[in-house]
matplotlib code that plots the C-alpha trace (Angstrom):
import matplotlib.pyplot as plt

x = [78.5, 79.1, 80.3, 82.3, 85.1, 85.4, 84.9, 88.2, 90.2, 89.8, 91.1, 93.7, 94.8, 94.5, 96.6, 99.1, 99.3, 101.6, 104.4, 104.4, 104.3, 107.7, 109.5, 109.6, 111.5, 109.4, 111.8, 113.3, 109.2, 110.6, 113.7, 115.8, 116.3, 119.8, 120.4, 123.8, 125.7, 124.5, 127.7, 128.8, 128.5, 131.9, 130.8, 131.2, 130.8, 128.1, 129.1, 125.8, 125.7, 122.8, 120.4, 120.4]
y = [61.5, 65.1, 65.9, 63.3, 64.3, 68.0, 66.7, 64.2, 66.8, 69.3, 66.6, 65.6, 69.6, 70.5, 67.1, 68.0, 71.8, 71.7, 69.2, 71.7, 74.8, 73.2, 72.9, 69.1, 67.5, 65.1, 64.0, 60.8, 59.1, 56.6, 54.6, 55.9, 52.0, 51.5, 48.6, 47.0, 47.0, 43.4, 41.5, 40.0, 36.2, 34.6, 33.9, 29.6, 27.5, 25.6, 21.7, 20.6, 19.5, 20.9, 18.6, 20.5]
z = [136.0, 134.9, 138.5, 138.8, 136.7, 137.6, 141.1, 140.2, 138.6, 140.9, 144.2, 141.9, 141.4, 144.9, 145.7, 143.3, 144.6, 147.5, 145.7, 142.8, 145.2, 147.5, 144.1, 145.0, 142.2, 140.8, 137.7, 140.0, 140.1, 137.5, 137.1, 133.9, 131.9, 130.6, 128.5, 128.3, 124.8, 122.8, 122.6, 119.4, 119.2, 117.1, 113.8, 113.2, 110.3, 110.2, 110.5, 109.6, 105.5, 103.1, 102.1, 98.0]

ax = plt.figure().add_subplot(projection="3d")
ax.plot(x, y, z, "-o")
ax.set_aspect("equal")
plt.show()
């Protein structure tokens, strides 16, 4: 178990090393969410009568 994680970190280094060295932009790996603006429902009276 204690090789196992250097063992890991260094695969994922070495995997990571040539993307980093080519300058490979990377910023684009996950979508950018844009919400649409909430649109305001008309304001109604309410036709049902209070029970007080």
């Amino acid at each position: 178990m204690k090789t196992l994680l250097p063992a890991l970190f260094l695969s994922a280094v070495v995997l990571a090393s040539p993307a980093l060295a080519l300058g490979i932009d990377l910023s684009n790996l996950t979508r950018n969410l844009t919400f649409p603006e909430p649109v305001s429902e008309p304001v109604t009276k309410d036709q049902t009568p209070s029970d007080k």
